[in-house]
Backbone and ligand atoms as CSV (ligand in chain L), in Angstrom:
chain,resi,resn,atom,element,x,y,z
A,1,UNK,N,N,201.364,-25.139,188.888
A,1,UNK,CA,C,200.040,-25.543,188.383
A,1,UNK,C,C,200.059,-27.008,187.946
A,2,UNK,N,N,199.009,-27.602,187.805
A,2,UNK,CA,C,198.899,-29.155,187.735
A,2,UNK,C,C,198.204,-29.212,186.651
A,3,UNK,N,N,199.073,-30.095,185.331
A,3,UNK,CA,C,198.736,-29.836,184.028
A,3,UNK,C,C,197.488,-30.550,184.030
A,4,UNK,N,N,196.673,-30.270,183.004
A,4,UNK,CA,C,195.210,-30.921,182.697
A,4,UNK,C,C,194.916,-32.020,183.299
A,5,UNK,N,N,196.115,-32.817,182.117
A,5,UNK,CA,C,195.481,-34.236,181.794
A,5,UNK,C,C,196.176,-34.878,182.679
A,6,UNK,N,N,196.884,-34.276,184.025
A,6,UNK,CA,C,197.355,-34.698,185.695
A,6,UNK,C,C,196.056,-34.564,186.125
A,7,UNK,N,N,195.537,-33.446,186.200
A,7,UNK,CA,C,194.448,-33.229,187.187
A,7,UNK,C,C,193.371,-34.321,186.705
A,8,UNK,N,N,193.328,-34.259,185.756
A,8,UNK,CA,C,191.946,-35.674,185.058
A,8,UNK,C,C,192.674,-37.196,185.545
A,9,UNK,N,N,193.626,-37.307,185.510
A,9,UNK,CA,C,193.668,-38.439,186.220
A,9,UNK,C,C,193.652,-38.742,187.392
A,10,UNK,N,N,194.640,-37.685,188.466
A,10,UNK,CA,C,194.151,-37.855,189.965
A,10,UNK,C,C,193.089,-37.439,189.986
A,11,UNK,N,N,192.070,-36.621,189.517
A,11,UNK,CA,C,190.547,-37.141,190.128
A,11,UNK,C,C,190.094,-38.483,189.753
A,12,UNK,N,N,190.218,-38.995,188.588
A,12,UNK,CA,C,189.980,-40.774,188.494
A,12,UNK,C,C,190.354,-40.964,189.769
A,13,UNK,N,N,191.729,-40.918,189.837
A,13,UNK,CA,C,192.518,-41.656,191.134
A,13,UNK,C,C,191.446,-41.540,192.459
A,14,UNK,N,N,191.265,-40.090,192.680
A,14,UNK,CA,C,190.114,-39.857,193.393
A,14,UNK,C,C,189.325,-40.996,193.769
A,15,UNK,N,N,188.408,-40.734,192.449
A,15,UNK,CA,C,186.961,-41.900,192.884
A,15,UNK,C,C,187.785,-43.508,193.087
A,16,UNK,N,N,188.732,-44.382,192.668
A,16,UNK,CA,C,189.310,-45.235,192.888
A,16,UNK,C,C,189.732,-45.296,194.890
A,17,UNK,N,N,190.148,-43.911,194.872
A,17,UNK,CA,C,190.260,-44.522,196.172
A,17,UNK,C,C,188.729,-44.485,197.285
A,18,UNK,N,N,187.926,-43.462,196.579
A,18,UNK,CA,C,186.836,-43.561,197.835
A,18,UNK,C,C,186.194,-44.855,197.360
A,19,UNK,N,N,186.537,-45.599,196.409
A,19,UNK,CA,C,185.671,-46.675,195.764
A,19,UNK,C,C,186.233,-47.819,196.534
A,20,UNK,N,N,187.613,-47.832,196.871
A,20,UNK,CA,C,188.111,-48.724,198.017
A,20,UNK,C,C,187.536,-48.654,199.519
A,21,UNK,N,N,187.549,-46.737,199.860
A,21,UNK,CA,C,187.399,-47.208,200.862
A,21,UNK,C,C,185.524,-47.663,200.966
A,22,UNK,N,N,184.696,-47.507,200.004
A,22,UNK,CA,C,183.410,-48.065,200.027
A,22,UNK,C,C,183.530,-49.629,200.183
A,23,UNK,N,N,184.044,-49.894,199.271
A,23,UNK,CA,C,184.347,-51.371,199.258
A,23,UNK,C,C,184.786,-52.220,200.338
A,24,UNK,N,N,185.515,-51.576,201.376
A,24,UNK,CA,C,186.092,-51.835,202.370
A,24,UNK,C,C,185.275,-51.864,204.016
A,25,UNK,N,N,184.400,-50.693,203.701
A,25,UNK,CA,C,183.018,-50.379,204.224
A,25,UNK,C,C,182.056,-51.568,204.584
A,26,UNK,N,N,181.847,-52.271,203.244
A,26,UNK,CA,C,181.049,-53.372,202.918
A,26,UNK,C,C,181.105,-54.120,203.575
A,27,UNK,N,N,182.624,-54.457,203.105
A,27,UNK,CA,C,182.987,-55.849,203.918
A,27,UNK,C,C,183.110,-56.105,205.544
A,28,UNK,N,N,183.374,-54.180,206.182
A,28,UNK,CA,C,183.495,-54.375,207.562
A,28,UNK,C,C,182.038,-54.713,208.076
A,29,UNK,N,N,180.996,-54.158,207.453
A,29,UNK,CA,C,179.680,-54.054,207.920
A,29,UNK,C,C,178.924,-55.811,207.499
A,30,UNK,N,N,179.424,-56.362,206.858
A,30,UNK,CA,C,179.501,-57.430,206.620
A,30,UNK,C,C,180.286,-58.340,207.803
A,31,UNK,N,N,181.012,-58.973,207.801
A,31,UNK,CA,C,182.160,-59.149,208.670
A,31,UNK,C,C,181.100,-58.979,209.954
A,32,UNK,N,N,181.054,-57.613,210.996
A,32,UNK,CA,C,180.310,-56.999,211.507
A,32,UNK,C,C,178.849,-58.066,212.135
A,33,UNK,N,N,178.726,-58.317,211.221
A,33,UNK,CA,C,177.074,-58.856,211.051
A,33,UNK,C,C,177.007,-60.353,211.258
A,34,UNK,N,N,178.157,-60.498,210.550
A,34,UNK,CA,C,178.698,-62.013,210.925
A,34,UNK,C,C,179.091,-62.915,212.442
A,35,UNK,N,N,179.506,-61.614,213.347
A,35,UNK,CA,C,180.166,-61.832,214.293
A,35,UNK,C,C,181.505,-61.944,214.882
A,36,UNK,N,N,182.322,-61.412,212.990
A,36,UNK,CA,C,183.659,-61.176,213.243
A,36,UNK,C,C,183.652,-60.105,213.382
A,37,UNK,N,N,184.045,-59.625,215.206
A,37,UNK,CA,C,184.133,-58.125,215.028
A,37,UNK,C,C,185.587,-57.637,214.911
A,38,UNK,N,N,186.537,-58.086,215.598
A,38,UNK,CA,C,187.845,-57.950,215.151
A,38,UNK,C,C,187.839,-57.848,213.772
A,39,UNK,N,N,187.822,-58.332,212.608
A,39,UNK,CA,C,188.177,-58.322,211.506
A,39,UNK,C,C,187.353,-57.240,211.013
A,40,UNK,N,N,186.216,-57.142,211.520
A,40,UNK,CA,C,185.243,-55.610,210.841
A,40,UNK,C,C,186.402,-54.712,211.393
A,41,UNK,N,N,186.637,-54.295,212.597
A,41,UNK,CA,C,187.097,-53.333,213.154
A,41,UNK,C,C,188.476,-52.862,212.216
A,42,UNK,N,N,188.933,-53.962,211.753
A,42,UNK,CA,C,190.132,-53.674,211.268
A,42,UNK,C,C,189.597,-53.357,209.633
A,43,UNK,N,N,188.203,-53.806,208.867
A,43,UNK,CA,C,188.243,-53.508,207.797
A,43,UNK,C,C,187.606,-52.433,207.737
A,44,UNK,N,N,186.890,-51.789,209.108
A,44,UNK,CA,C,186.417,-50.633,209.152
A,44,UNK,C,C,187.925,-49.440,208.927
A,45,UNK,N,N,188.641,-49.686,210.270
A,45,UNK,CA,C,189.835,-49.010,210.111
A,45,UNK,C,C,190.854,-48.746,208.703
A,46,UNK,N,N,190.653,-49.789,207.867
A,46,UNK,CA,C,191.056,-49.733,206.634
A,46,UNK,C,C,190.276,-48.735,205.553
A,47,UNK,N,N,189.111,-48.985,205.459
A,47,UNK,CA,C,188.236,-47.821,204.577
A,47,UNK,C,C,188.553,-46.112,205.335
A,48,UNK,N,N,188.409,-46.356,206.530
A,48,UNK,CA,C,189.198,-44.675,207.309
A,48,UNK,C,C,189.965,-44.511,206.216
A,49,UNK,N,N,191.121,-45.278,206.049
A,49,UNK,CA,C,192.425,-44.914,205.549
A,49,UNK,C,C,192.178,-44.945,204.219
A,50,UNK,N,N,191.388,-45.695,203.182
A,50,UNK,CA,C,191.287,-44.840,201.921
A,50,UNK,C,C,190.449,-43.564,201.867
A,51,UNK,N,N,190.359,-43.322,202.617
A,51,UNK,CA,C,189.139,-42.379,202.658
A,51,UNK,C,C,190.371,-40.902,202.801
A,52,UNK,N,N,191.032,-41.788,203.700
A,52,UNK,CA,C,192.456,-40.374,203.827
A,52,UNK,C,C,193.149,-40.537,202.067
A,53,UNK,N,N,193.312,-41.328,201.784
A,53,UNK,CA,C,194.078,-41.785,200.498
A,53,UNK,C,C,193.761,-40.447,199.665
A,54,UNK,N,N,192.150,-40.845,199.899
A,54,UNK,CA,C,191.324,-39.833,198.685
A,54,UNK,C,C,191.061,-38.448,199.363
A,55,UNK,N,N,191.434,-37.976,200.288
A,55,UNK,CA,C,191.546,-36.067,200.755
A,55,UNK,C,C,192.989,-36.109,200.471
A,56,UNK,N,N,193.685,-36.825,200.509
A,56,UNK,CA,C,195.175,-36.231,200.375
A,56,UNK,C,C,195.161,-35.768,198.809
A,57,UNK,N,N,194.368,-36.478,197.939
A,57,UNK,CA,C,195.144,-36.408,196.356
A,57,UNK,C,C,194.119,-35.059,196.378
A,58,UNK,N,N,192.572,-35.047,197.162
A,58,UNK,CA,C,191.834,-33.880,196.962
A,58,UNK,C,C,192.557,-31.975,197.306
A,59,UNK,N,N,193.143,-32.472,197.996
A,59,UNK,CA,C,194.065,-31.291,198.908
A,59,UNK,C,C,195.016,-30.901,198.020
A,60,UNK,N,N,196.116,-31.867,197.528
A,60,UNK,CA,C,197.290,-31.850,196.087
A,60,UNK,C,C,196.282,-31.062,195.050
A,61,UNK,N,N,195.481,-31.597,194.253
A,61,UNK,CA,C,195.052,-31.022,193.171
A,61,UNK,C,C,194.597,-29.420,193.324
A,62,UNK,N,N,193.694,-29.307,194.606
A,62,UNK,CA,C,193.501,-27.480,194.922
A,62,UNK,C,C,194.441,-27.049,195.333
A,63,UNK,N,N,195.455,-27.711,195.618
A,63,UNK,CA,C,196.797,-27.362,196.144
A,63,UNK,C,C,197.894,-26.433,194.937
A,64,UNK,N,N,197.339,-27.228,193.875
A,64,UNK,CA,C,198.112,-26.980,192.337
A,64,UNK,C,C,197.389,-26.401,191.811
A,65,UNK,N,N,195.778,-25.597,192.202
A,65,UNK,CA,C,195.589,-24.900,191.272
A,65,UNK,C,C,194.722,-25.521,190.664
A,66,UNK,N,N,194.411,-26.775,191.079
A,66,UNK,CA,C,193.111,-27.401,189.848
A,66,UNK,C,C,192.074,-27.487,190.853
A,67,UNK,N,N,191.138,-28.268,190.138
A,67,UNK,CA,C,189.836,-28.277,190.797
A,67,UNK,C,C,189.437,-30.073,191.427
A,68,UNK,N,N,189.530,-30.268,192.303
A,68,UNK,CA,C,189.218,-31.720,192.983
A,68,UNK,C,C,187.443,-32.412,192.964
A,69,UNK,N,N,187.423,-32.864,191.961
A,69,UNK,CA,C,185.657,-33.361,191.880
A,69,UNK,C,C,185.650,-34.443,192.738
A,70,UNK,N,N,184.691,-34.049,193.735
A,70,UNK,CA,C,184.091,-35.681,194.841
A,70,UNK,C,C,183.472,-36.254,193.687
A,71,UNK,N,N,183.618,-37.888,193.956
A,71,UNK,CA,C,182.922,-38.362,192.764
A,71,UNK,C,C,181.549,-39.051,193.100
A,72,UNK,N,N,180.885,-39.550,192.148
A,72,UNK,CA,C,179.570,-40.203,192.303
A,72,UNK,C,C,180.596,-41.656,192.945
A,73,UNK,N,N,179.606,-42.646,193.690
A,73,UNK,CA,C,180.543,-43.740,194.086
A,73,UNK,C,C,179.279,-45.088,193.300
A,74,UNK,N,N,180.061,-46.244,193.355
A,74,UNK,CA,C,179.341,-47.246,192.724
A,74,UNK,C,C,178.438,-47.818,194.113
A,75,UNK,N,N,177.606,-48.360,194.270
A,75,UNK,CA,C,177.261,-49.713,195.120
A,75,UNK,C,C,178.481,-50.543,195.081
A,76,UNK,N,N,178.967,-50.784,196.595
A,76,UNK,CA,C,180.447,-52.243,196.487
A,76,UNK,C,C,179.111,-53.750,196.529
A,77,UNK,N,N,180.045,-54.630,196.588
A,77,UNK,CA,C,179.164,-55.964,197.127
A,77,UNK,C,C,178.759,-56.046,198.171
A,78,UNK,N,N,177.587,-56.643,198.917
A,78,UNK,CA,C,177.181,-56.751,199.707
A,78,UNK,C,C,176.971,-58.014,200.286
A,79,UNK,N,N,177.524,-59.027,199.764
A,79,UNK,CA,C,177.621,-60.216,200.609
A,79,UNK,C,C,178.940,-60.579,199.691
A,80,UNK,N,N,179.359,-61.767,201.003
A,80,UNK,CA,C,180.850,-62.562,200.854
A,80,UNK,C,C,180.673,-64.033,201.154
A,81,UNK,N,N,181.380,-64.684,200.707
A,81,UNK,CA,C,181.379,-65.853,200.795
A,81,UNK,C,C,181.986,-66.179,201.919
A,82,UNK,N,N,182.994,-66.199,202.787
A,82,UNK,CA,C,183.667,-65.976,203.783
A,82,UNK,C,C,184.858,-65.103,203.909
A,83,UNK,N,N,185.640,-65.111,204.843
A,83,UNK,CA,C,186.653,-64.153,205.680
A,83,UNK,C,C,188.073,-64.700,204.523
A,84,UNK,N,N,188.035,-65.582,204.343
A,84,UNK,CA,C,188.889,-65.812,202.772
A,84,UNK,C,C,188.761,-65.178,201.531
A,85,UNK,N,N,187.553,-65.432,201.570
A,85,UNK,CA,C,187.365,-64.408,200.166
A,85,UNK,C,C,186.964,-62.865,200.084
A,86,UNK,N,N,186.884,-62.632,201.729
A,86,UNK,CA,C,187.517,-61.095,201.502
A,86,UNK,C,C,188.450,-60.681,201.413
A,87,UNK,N,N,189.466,-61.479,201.968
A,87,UNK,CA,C,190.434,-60.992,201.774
A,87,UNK,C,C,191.143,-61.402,200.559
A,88,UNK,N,N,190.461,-61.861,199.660
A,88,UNK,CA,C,191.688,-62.636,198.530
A,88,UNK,C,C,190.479,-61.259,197.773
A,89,UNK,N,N,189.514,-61.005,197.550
A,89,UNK,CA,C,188.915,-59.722,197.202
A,89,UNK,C,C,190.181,-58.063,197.221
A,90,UNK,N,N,190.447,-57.956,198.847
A,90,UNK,CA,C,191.089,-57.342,199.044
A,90,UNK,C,C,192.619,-57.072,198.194
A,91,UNK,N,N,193.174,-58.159,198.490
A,91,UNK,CA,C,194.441,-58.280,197.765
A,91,UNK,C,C,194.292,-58.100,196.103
A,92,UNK,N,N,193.032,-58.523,195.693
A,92,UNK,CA,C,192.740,-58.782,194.075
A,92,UNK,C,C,192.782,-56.621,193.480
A,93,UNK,N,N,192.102,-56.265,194.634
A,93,UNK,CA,C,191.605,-54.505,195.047
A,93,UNK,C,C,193.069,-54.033,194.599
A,94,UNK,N,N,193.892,-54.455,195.687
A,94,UNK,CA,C,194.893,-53.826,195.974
A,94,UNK,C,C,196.004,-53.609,194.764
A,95,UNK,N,N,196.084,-54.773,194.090
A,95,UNK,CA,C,196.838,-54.981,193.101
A,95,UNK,C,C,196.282,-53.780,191.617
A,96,UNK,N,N,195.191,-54.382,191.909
A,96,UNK,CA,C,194.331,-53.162,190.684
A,96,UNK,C,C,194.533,-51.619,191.165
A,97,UNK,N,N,194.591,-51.232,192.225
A,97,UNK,CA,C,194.928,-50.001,192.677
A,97,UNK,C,C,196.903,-49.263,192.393
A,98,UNK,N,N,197.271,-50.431,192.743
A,98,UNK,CA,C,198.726,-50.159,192.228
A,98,UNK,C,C,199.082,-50.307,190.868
A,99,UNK,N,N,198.096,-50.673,190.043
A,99,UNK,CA,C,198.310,-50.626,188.448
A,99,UNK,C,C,198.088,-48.972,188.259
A,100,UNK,N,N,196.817,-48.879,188.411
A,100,UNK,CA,C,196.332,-47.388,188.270
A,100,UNK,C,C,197.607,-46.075,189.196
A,101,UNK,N,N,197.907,-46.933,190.201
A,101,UNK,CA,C,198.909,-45.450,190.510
A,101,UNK,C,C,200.136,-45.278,189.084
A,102,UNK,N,N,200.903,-47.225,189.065
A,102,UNK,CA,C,201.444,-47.117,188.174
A,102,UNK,C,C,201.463,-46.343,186.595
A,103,UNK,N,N,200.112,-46.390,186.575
A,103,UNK,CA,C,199.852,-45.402,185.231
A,103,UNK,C,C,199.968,-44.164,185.823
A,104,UNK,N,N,199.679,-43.584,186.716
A,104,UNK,CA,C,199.941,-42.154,186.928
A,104,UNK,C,C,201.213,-41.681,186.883
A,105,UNK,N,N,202.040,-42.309,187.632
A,105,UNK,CA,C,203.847,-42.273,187.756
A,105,UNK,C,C,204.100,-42.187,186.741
A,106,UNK,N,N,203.695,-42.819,185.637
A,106,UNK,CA,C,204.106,-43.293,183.909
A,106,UNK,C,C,203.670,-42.076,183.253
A,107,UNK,N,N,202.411,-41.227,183.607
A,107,UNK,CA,C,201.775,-40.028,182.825
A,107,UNK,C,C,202.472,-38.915,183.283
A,108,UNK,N,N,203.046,-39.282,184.549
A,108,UNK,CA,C,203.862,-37.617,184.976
A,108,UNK,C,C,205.204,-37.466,184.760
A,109,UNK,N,N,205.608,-38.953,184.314
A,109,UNK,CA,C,207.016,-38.544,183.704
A,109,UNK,C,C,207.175,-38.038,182.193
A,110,UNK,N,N,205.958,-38.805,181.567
A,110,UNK,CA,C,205.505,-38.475,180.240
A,110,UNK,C,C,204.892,-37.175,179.821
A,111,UNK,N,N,204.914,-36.118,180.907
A,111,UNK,CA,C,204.282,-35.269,181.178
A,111,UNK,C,C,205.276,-34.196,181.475
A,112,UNK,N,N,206.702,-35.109,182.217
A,112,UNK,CA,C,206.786,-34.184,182.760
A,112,UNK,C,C,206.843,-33.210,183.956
A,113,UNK,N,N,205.582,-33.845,184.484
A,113,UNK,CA,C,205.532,-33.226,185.820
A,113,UNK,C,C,206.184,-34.001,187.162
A,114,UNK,N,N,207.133,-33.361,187.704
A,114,UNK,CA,C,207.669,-33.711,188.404
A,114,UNK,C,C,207.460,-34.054,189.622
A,115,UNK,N,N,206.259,-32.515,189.748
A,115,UNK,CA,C,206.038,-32.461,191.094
A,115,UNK,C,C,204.917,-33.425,191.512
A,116,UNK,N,N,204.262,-33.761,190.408
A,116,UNK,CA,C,203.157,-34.672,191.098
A,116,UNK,C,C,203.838,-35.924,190.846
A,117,UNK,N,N,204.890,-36.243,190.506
A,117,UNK,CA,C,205.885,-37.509,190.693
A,117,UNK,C,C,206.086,-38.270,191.760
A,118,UNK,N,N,206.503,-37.215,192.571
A,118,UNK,CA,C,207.325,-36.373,193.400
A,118,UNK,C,C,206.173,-37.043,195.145
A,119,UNK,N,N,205.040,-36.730,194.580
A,119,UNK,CA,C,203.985,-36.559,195.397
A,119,UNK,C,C,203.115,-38.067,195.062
A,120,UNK,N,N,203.220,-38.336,193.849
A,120,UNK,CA,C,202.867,-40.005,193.876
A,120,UNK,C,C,203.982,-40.897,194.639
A,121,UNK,N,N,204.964,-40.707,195.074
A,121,UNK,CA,C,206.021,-41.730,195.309
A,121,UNK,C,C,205.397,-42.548,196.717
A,122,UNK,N,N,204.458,-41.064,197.215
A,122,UNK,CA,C,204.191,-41.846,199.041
A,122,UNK,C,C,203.156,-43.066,198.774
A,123,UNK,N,N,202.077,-43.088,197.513
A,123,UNK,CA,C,201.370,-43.737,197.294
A,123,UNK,C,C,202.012,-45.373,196.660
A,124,UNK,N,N,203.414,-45.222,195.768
A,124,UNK,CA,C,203.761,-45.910,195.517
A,124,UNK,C,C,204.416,-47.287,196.872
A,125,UNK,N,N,204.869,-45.924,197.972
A,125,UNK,CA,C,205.247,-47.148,198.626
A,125,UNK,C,C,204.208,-47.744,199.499
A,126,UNK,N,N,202.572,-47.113,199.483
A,126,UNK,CA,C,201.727,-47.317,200.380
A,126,UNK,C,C,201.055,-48.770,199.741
A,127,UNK,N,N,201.333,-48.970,198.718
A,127,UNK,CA,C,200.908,-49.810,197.739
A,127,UNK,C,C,201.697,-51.033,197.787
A,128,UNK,N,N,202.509,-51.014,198.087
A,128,UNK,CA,C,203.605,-52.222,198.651
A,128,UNK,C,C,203.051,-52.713,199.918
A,129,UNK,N,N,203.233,-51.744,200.679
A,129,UNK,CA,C,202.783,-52.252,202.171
A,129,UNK,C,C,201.080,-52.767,201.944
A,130,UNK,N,N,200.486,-52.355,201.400
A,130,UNK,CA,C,198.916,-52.733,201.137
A,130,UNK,C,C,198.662,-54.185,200.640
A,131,UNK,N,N,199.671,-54.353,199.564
A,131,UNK,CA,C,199.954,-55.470,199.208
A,131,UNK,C,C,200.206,-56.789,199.815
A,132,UNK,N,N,201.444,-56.319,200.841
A,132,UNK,CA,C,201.819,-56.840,201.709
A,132,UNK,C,C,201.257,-57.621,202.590
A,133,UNK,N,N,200.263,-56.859,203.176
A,133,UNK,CA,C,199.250,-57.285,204.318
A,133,UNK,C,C,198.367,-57.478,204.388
A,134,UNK,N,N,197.945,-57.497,202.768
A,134,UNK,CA,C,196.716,-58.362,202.278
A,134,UNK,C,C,197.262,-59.885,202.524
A,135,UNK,N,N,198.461,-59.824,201.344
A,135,UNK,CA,C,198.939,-61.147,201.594
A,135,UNK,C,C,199.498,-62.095,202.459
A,136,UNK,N,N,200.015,-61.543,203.578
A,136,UNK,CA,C,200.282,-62.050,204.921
A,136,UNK,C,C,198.939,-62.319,205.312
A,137,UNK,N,N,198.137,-61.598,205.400
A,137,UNK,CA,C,196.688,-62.015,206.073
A,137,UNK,C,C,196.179,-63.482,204.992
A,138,UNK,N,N,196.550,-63.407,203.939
A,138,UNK,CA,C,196.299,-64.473,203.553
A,138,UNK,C,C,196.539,-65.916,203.419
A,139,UNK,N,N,197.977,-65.786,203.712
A,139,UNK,CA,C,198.763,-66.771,204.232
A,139,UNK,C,C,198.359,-67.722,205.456
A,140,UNK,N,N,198.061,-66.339,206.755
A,140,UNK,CA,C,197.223,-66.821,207.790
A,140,UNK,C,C,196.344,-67.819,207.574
A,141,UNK,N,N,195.505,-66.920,206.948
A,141,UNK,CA,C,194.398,-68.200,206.342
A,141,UNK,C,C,194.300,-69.207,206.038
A,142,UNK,N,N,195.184,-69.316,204.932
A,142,UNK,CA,C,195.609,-70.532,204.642
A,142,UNK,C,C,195.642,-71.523,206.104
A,143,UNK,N,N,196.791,-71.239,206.274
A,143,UNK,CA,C,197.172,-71.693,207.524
A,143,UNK,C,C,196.208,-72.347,208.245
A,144,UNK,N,N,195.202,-71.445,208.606
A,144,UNK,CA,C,193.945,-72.260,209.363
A,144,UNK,C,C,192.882,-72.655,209.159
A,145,UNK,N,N,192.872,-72.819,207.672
A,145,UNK,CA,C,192.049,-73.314,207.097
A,145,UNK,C,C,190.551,-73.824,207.624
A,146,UNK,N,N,190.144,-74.578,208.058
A,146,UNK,CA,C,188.597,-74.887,208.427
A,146,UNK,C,C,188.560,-74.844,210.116
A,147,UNK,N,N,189.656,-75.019,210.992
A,147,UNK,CA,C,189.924,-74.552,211.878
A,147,UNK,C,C,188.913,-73.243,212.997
A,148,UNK,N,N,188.018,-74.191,213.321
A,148,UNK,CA,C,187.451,-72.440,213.903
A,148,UNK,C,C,187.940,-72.074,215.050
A,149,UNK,N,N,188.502,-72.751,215.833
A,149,UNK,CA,C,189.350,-71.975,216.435
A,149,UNK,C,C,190.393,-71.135,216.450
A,150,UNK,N,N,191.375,-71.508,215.594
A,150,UNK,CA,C,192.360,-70.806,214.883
A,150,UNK,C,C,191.271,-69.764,214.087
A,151,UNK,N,N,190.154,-69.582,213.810
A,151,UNK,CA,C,189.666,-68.395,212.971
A,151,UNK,C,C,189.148,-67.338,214.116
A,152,UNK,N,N,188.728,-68.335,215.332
A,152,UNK,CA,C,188.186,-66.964,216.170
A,152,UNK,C,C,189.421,-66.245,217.072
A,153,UNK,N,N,190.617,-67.447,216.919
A,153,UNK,CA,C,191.993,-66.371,217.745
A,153,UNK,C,C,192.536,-65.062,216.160
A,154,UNK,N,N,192.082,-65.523,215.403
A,154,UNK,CA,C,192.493,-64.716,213.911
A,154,UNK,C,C,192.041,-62.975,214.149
A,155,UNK,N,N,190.313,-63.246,214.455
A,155,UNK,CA,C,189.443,-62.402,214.566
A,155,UNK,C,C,189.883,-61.606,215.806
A,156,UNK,N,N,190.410,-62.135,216.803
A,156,UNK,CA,C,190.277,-61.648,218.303
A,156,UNK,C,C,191.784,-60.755,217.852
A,157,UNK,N,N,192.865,-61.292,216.825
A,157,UNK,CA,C,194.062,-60.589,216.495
A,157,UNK,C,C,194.029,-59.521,215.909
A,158,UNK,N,N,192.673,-59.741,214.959
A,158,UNK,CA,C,192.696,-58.831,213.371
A,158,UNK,C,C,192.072,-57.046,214.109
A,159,UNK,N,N,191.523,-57.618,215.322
A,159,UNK,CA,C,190.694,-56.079,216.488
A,159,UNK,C,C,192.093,-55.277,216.761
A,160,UNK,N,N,193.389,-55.555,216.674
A,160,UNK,CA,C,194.506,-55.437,217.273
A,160,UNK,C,C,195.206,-55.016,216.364
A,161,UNK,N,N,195.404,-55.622,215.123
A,161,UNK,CA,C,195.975,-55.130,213.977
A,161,UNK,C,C,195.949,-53.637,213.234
A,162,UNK,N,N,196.731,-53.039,213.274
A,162,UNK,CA,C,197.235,-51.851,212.523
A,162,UNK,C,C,197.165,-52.170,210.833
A,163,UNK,N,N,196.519,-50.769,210.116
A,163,UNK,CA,C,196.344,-51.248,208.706
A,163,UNK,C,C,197.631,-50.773,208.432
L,1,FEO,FE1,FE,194.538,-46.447,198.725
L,1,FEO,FE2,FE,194.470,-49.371,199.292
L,1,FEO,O1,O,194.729,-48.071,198.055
């Protein structure tokens, strides 16, 4: 069984991740609209994957016996300044998301519970790699700074890219 005040936090965790993948949504449909479709495609493909983030922890919790609440979701932003500052958005996301797992890891040892330890660890390392490839993508950027050519071979890469 999955003690209480586990289950009250992976449902937080919950709405955090469908709140990414909304957020992520935004920006592809954004992006999208812009004419970067490579980079939508890939920030579309990214919200998929929180969207899995958030059935996996839903599945664990009825899994243990508790009850998994879909949550209400916020409005994300709806405009961006450019393909830089989504992604420095992104990475800013990402980091805040690995705090919050970090508190969970911290409540289940404090807790006790092993098994949802056990079962946070895949998130812990998904959170590295998330990290990761925010920041490599950002680097890019850098890199090509006002460059629009180097931004439309970026875009034509980012259609290609694996999250
Ligand atoms: Fe599921 Fe990107 O955190």
């Amino acid at each position: 069984m999955v003690p209480e005040k586990i289950e009250k936090a992976l449902n937080e965790q919950i709405t955090h991740e469908g709140q990414s993948s909304q957020f992520y949504l935004a920006m592809a449909s954004w992006a999208d609209v812009q004419g970067y479709n490579g980079i939508a495609q890939f920030l579309f493909r990214h919200s998929d994957e929180e969207r899995i983030h958030m059935l996996k922890l839903l599945t664990f919790i009825n899994d243990r016996g508790g009850f998994a609440i879909v949550p209400a979701l916020k409005q994300p932003p709806l405009e961006f300044k450019n393909i830089h500052d989504i992604f420095e958005q992104v990475l800013k996301h990402e980091i805040l998301v690995s705090t919050e797992i970090n508190k969970l890891v911290e409540l289940c040892l404090q807790e006790k519970d092993y098994t949802t330890h056990t079962f946070l660890q895949w998130y812990v390392n998904e959170q590295i790699e998330e990290e990761k490839m925010a920041s490599k993508i950002l680097d890019k950027l850098k890199l090509i700074g006002e460059d629009k050519g180097g931004l439309y071979i970026f875009d034509r890469d980012m259609g290609a890219m694996r999250t």
